[in-house]
N, C-alpha and C positions, 0 to 999 in steps of 0.2 A: 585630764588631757595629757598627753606623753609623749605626744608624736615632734620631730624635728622638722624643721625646712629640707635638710640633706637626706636624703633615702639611706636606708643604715639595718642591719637584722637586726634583731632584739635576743638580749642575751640576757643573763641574770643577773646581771648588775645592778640593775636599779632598785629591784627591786630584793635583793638581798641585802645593799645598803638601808632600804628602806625600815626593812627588818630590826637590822640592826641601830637605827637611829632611834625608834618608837620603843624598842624594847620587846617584839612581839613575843608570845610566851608567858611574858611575867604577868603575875596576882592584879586584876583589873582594883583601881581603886572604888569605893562603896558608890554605888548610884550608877555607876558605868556597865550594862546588858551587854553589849557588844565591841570591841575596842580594836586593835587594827588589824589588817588583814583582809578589808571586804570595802564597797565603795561609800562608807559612811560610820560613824560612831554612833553604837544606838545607847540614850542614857533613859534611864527612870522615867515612867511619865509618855513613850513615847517618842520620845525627840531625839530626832537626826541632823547631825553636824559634819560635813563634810568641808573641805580644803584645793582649792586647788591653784595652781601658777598657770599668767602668760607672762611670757618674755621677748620683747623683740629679737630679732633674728634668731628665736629658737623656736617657738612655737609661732610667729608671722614676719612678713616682714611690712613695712611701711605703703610700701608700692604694691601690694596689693589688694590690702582694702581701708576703706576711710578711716577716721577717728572714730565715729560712731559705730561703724560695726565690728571694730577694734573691741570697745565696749563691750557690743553685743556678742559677740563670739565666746568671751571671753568667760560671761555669767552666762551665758545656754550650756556651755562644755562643766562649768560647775553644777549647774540646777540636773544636769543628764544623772549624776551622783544620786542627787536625792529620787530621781525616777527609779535608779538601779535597786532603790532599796524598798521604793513603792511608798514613797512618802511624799506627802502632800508639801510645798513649800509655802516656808511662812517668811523670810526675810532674808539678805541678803549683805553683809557686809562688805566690803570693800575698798583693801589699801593698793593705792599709785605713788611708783618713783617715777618722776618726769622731769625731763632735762629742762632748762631754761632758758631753750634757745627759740621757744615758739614754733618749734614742730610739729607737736601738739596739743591739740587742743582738749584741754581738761576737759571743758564742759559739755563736747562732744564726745568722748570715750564714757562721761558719765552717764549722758543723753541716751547711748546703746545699754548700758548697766542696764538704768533704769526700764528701759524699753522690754529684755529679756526675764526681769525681776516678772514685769506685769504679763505678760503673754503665759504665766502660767497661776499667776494671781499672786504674788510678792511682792516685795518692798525694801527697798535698800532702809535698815536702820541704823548705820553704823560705819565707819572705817579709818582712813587715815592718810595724808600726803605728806609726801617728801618729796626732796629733789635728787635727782640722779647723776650721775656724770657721763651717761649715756644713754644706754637702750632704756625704752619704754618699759616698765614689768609693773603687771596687776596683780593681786591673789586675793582671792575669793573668797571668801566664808560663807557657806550655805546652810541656811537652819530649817527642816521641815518635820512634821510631825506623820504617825502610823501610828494605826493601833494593829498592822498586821507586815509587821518588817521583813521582809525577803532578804537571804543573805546568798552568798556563793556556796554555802557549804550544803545544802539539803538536797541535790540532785541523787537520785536512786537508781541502780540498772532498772534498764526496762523503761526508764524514762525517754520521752520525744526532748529532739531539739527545736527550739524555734525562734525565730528572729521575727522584727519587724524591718520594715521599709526595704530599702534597695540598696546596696552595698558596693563599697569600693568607689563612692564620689569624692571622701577625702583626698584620695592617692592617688586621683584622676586630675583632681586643681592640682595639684602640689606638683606634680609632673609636668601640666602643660606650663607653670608658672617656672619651675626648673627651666623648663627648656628656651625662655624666653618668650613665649606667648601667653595669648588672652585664653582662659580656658571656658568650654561652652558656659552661656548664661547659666543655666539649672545649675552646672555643678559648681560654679563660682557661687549660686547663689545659696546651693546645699552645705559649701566650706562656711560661708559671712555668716549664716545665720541658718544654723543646724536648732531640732526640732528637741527640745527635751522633753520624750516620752512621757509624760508625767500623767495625764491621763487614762491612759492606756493602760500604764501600772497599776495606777488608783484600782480602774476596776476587775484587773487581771488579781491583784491581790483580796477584793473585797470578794469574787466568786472562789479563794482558795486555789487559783489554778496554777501559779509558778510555784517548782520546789525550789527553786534557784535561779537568780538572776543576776548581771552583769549588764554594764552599756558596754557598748563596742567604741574603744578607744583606742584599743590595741590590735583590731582585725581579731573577724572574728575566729582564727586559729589560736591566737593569742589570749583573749578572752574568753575562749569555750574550755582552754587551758586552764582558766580562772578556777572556773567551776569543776575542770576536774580535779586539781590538787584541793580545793578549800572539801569536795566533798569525799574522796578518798576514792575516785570511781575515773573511768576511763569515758570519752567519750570518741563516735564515730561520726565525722560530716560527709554525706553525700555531697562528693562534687558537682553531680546537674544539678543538686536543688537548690544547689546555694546560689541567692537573687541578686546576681551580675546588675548594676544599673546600667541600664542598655546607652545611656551616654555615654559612660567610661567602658563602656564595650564598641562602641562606635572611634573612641578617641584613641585608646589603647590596644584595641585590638582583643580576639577572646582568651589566650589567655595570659595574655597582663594583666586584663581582665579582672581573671579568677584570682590571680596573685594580690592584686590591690584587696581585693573583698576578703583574703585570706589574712591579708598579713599587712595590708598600708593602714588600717585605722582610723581616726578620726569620722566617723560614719553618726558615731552616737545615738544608734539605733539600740533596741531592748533586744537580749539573748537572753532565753530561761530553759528551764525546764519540767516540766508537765507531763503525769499522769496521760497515757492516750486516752483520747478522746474528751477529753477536757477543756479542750480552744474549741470554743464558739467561733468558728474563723467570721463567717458571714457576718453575722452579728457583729464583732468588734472592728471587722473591716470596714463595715459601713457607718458606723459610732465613731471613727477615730480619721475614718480616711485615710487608711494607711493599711500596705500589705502586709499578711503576715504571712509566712511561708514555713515550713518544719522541714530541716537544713539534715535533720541527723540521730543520734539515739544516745544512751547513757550505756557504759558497759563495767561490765567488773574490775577489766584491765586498768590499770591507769595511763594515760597520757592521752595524746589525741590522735585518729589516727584519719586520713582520708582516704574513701572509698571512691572508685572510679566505675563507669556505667559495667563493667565486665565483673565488678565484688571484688579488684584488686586491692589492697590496701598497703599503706605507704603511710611512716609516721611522716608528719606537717609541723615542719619548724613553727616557732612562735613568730608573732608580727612587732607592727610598732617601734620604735625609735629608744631604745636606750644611750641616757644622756653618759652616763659614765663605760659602754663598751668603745673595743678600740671600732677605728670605722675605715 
């Protein structure tokens, strides 16, 4: 999860620090398959470990959703990690710094934890509290296992793009909540308690159908970006396919619209890549209740580029919220 309260581009900051923090590049140590660079650490055995932060007033604030779906937000936006990778989830850590003025309440932010662990069959085993001297901050440890791990890097020209669900509800709440208002039920309800993928992956992965996968954390311009630098390949989104959520198409108009679902983030829907004709769409649509749509293609070039109904094409900055660019 990477997104800010304040609207901001996305620059390479963050993620060049991150780089440089992990060391990416260097000689993985023994037992370690896959190591940073993609939304999870694949070791020996199958097993996926993923990390994630919320922070008050950076990733929510108080006044717009309870304790418990503070909680709950907080491990969906972690467990979306282990979906990106197509792994099954088995438990759930989690450490809290919490002020000690009774603002909130423990055992409702744990209440949500717990809640998100089980909605996709998990279990908190493990974490840690402390006290804060202010904002609220969770971070997450997700542990799930694969015997068939999907990474950013295998997308091929010639490949389809394809998303699930409906896009740009994150940066639809976060907008009407800027602005002072209550933002529609659905998409207040889409930010509190977003859906982690995780089934859908399971069996997109067990029929071989994603060469590459990401969740949409960073819009999906940002994210389809993911997949083009980890695979060495360009890719191209048609701008009509991509699946405006007709809320935040109602709230923001068409095309802030598109802007949100390009570049606002927090969506935490599945973006992959697939062999055509490979999506069962019917079939998984109705297995999962949830729409999938094919947004776009893989190409030789690299970067990303957006195609408009006329075949114009126009590169598409990155989305999402970098914490360390200037704003």
């Amino acid at each position: 999860m990477e997104t800010d309260v304040g609207a901001a581009r996305c620059r390479d900051g963050k993620f060049d620090l991150i780089r440089a923090f992990v060391g990416e590049g260097e000689e993985l140590p023994s037992g370690i398959v896959l190591g940073p660079g993609d939304d999870g650490a694949v070791l020996e055995g199958g097993w996926v470990i993923s990390t994630d932060l919320a922070v008050e007033d950076v990733h929510f604030r108080r006044g717009w959703l309870t304790d418990e779906e503070i909680g709950y937000r907080a491990a969906a936006a972690a467990l979306s990690d282990l979906a990106a990778m197509a792994a099954e989830p088995v438990g759930v850590l989690v450490s809290a710094a919490v002020a000690t003025d009774g603002r909130v309440d423990v055992a409702d932010v744990q209440s949500g934890v717990r809640a998100a662990a089980a909605s996709v069959g998990a279990r908190v085993i493990g974490g840690d509290l402390s006290r804060s001297p202010g904002p609220l901050f969770l971070d997450l440890v997700v542990l799930g296992r694969t015997e068939r791990p999907v990474s950013r890097a295998g997308a091929r020209p010639g490949d389809e793009l394809w998303v699930s669900g409906t896009l740009g509800t994150g940066a639809a709440a976060l907008r009407a909540w800027d602005r002072g208002e209550d933002p529609l039920p659905a998409l207040r309800l889409r930010f509190a308690r977003p859906v982690p993928r995780v089934a859908l992956a399971g069996d997109l992965a067990a029929a071989g159908v994603p060469r590459a996968m990401v969740d949409l954390s960073d819009g999906l311009a940002g994210d389809a970006g993911h997949i083009a630098a980890a695979s060495g390949a360009g890719i191209v989104i048609e701008e009509t396919s991509v699946p405006v959520d007709p809320d935040a198409r109602a709230v923001l108009g068409d095309a802030e619209a598109l802007e949100a679902a390009l570049r606002g983030g927090e969506d935490f829907e599945l973006c992959f890549t697939a062999e055509p004709g490979t999506v069962e769409v019917e079939t998984l649509q109705q297995r999962h209740s949830v729409r999938l749509t094919r947004v776009g293609r893989v190409t030789r070039d690299g970067g990303v580029l957006l195609e408009d109904a006329a075949g114009r094409r126009r590169p598409v900055d990155r989305g999402g919220y970098d914490h360390w660019s200037e704003t």
